[in-house]
C-alpha positions, 0 to 999 in steps of 0.5 A: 128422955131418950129412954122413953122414946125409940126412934127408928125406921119402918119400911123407910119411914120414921116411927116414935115408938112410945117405950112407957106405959103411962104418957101424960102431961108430966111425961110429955113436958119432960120428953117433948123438947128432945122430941122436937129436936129429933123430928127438926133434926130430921126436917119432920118426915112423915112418920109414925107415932107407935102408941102401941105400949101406952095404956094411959094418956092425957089430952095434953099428948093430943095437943102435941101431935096435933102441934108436930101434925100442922108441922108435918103437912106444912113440909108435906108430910103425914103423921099416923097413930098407933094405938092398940088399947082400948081405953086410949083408943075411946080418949082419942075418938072423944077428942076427935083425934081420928078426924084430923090423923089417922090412927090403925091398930098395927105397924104394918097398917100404918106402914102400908098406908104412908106407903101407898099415900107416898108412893114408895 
């Protein structure tokens, strides 16, 4: 599913770019093994998961970020969300999503947030 995904860096952070609009269970269950192998390959920096393109999403995305987070602060790291819709935006807060990572309206928040979290 490497068409579904765009990995590439911002201001020397990684960000997982979502390219699809619907990111559900069936879109994750065929995507997530490629993920994985992408953020192992690159031993799970700090990063950013750019919803930005999502307009639908399902509690099962939510159990995967919440995976790849214990990985990444187990290595030190941080994962922050980017989510520009409102209605993903209300799942995520009903989840709680938001208390455990962070989320911000635009790249450039996210970005200066790692950046000044990781003093770069």
């Amino acid at each position: 599913m490497e068409g579904h995904f765009k990995l590439h860096e911002y201001r020397t952070i990684l960000v997982v770019e979502v390219l699809v609009e619907k990111f559900d269970f069936f879109e994750l269950s065929e995507s997530s093994g490629y993920l994985r192998k992408m953020l192992h390959e690159r031993h799970y920096p700090s990063m950013i998961f750019d919803l930005s393109r999502v307009t639908f999403i399902d509690s099962s995305v939510f159990g995967f970020l919440l995976e790849i987070h214990n990985i990444i602060k187990k290595k030190g790291n941080e994962i922050v969300v980017v989510c520009t819709d409102q209605g993903v935006l209300n799942v995520m807060i009903m989840l709680t999503v938001p208390d455990i990572i962070k989320v911000f309206q635009s790249r450039e928040k996210a970005g200066e947030y790692l950046n000044i979290k990781l003093n770069l």
